[in-house]
VMD Tcl script that draws the C-alpha trace (Angstrom):
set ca {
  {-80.92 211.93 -76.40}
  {-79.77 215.62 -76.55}
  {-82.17 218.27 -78.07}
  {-81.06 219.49 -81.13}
  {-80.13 223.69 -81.19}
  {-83.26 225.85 -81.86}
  {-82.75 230.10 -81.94}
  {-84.91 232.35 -79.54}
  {-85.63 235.62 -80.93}
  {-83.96 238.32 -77.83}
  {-84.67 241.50 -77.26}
  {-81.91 243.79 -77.68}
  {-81.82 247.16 -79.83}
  {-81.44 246.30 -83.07}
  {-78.55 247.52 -85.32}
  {-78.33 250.17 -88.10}
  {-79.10 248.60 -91.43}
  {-76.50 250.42 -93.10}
  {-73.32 250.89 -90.89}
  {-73.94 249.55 -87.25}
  {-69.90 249.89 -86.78}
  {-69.21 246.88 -84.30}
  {-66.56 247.17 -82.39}
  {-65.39 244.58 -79.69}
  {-63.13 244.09 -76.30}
  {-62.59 241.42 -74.67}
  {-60.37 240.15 -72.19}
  {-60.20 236.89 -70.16}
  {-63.32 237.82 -68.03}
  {-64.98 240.79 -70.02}
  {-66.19 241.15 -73.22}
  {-67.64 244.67 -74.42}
  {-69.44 245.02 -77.93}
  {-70.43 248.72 -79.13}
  {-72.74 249.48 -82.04}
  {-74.93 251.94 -83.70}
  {-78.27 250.77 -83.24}
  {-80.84 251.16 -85.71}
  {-82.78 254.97 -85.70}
  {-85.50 255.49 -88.35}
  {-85.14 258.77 -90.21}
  {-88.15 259.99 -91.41}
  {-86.17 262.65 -93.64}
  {-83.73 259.82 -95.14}
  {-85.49 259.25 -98.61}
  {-83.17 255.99 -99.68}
  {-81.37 258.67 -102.37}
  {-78.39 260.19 -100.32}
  {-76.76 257.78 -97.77}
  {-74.88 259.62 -94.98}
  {-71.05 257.77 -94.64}
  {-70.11 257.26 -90.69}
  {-66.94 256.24 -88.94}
  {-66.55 254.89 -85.45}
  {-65.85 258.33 -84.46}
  {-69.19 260.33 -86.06}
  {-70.84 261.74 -83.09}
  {-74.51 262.15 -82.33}
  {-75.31 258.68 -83.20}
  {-77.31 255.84 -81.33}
  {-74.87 253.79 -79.50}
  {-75.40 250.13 -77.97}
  {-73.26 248.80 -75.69}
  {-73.82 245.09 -74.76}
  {-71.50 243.72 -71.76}
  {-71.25 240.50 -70.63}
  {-68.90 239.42 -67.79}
  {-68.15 236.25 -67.29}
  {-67.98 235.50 -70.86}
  {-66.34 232.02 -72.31}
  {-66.04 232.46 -75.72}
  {-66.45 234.86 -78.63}
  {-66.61 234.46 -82.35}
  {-66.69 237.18 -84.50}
  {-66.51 237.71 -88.13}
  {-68.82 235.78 -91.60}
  {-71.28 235.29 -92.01}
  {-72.09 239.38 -93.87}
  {-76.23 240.00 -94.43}
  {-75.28 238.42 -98.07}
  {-73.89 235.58 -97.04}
  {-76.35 234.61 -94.26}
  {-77.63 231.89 -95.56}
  {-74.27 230.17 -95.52}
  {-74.62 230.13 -91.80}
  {-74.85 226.77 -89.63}
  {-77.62 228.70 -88.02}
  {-79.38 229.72 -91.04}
  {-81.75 226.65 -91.58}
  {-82.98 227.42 -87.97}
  {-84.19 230.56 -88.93}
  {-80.98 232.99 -88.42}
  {-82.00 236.31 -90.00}
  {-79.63 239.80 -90.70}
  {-79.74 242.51 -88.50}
  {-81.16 240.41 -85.85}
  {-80.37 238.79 -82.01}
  {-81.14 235.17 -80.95}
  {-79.85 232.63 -78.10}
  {-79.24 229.51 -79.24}
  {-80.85 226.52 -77.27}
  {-79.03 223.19 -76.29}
  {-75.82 225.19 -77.89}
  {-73.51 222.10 -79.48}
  {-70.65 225.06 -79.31}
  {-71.31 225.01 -75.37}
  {-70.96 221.34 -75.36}
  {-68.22 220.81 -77.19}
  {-66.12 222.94 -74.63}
  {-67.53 220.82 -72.27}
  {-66.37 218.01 -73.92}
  {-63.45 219.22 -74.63}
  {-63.12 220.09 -70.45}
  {-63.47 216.48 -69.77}
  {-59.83 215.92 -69.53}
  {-59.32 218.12 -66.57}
  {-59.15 216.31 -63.09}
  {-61.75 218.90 -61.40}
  {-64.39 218.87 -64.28}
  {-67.99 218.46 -63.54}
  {-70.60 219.61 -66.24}
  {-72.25 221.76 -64.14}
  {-69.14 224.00 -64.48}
  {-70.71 224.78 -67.54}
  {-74.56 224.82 -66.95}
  {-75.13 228.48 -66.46}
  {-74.03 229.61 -69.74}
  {-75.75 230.65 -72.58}
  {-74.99 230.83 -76.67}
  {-75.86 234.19 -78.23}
  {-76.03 235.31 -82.18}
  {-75.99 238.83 -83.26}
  {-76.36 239.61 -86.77}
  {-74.87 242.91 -88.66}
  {-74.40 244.21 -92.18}
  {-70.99 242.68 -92.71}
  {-70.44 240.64 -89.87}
  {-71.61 237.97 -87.33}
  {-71.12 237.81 -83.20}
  {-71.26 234.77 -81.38}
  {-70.19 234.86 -77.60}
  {-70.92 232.50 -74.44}
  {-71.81 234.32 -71.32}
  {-73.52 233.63 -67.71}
  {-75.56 236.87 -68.98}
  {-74.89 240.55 -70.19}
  {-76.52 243.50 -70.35}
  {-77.15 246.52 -72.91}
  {-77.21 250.10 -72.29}
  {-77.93 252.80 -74.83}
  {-75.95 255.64 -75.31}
  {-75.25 259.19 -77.44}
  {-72.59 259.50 -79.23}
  {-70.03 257.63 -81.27}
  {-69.11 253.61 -81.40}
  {-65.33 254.33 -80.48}
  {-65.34 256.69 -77.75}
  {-68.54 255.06 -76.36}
  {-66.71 251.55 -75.90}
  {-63.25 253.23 -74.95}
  {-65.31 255.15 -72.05}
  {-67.18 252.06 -71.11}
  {-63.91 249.92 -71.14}
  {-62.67 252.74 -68.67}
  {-60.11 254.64 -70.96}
  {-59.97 258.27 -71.78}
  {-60.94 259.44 -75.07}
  {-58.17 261.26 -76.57}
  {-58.91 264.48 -77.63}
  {-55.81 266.28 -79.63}
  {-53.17 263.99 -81.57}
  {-49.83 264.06 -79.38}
  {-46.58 265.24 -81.02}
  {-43.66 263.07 -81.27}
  {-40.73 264.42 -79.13}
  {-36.88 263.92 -78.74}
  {-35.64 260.68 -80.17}
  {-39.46 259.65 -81.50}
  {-38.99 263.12 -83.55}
  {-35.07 262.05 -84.57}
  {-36.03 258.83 -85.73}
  {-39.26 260.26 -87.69}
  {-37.53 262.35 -89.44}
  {-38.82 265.52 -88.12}
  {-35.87 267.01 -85.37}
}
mol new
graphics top color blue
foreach p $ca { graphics top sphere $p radius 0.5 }
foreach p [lrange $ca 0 end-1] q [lrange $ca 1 end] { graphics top cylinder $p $q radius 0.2 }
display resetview
């Protein structure tokens, strides 16, 4: 008989409270997730909140990448809403990170796999089921493994420079027929 899912608290840095900001890439192989991790501030009294976009600088970035990845799921559950989760009763929590154990998402894409004429289960043995937990949104992915750096800065150009893209830095003018057509030639 199969074990039944249980969560495993993991340590990663722990996102802002307030506006962690996630932003996510993934392609086929790679899947890149920036945030603003969570940095006390012995000054902030609860009165004033500061507003942030994903391009406010001199913020506390996380970047988690995982490569291989198999699959991602991102959107609800919101910190309000948590306890609408599948996860929930197992002790899913806000603003937190677990792994799930004996994942039934991994297994039903190995199910699901079963139809191919080269599939073994061991093709998907080595992955694991991870659950991250923000202010209005939830992150599921399956991954071999991934990692998480810390950086300074802001979410957006963090990611783009991690996803190996240059951070534009003035907005480009529309020229010849772009200008026409816009209306300003």
């Amino acid at each position: 008989m199969a074990s039944s899912e249980t969560l495993l608290p993991i340590d990663v840095p722990p996102s802002s409270a307030g506006a962690p900001l996630p932003h996510v890439f993934a392609d086929e192989r790679r899947l890149l997730v920036a945030y603003v991790a969570h940095r006390p501030d012995p000054k902030f009294d609860g009165t004033t909140p500061r507003s942030i976009s994903s391009v406010t600088g001199d913020q506390s970035i996380v970047i988690l990448t995982a490569e291989p990845y198999l699959a991602l799921q991102f959107g609800p559950s919101n910190d309000e809403a948590i306890s609408g989760h599948r996860l929930y009763g197992l002790g899913l929590q806000p603003y937190s990170a677990f792994e799930v154990l004996n994942s039934t998402w991994i297994s039903s894409f190995e199910k699901a796999n079963r139809v191919h004429t080269s599939h073994t289960p061991e093709l998907f043995s080595g992955y694991q089921h991870f659950v991250l937990t923000f202010h209005d949104s939830t992150l599921e992915f399956i991954t071999e493994n991934f990692s998480a750096s810390l950086h300074q800065g802001a979410v957006l150009p963090a990611l783009m420079e991690s996803v190996g893209h240059a951070v534009p830095t003035r907005r480009v003018k529309p020229t010849g027929f772009f200008s026409r057509l816009l209306g300003r030639g």
